[in-house]
N, C-alpha and C positions, 0 to 999 in steps of 0.2 A: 597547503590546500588539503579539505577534508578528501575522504573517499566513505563512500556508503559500510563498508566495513568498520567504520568507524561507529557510523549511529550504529552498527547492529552489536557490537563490543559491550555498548552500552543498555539498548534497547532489548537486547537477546532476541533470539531467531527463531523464537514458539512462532506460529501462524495458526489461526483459525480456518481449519479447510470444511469444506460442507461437499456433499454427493453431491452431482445434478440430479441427480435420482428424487431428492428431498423436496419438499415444499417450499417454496417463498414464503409460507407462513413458518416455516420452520427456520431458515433463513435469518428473515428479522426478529425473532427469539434469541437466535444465535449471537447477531450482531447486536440486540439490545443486553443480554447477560454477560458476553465479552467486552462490551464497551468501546465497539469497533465502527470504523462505518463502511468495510470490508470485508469483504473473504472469498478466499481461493476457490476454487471449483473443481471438483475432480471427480474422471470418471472411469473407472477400471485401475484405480490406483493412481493413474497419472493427472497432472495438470491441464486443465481444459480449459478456464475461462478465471474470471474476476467477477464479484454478483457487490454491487453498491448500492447504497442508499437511492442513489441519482438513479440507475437499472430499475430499481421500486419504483421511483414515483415517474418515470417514463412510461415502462413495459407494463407495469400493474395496474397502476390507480390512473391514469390519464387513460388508457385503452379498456378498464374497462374487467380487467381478469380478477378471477377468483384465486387470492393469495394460499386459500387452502385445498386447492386443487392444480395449480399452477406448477411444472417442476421448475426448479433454477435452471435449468441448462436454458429453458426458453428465454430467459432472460437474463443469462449473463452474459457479460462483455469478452466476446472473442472474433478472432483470435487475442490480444494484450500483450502491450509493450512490457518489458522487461530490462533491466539492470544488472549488472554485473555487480561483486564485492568490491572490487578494482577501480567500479565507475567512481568519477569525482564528484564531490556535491555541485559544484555546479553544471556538469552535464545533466543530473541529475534531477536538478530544479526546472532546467532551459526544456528537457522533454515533460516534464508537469506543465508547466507554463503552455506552451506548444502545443503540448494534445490537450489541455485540460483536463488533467488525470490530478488525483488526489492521495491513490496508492498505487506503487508498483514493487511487484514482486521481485528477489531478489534471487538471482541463478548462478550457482556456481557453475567451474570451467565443465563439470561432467551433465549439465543440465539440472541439478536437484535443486528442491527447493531450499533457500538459505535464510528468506525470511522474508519479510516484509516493513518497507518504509514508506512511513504517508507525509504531507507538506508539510504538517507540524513538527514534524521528526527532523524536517531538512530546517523547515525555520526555527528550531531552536537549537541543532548547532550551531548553524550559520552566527548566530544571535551568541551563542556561550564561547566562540572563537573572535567573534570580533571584539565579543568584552576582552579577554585576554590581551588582544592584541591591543588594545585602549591604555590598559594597563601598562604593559611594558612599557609603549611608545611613553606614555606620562612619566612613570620612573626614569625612563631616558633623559626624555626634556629636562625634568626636574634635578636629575642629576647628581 
């Protein structure tokens, strides 16, 4: 069985963080140039919230606010579920599925940020582990 340290081995552990201070219109520049649908929030240095796609089209465009005047703190997603290095992927998936969460940030044992994994990340190892494991078993049979 995987563990989230494993996508991130591979994935590496950069994160897009944004102030809350910034705009939403600043925001979705951010997540459209990093090619995210993500990112951290942070205010005095530390971790405060998650601001999504999904946070946009609730908080923004359904109510009604002005993206270029709006800060992210008002509309990102807190307090936010978190993951350890250590979690397994399928605890992993079971609190995505659960909350309906798409990304969750990764925290080491001293609190820091360690990274970020989204459903794609979990469903394609899932997906690159079970080919392997198709293969053996086949070799096995085959024999």
């Amino acid at each position: 069985m995987g563990h989230v340290s494993d996508i991130l081995d591979v994935k590496g552990h950069d994160v897009l963080t944004i102030d809350g201070s910034a705009t939403v219109l600043d925001a979705v520049k951010a997540m459209v140039e990093g090619n995210v649908g993500a990112l951290l929030v942070t205010e005095t240095g530390r971790l405060a919230g998650i601001v999504t796609e999904r946070d946009y089209m609730r908080r923004v465009t359904l109510e009604g606010r002005d993206e270029r005047t709006t800060p992210v703190r008002e509309i990102m997603s807190a307090p936010f579920a978190y993951v350890g290095p250590d979690a397994s992927i399928d605890e992993c998936m079971a609190i995505m599925t659960e909350r309906r969460f798409r990304h969750l940030p990764v925290l080491d044992d001293e609190g820091e940020l360690a990274g970020i994994v989204s459903i794609g990340d979990v469903v394609k190892f899932q997906s690159q582990e079970q080919g392997v494991q198709i293969k053996f078993l086949t070799e096995f049979i085959s024999g």
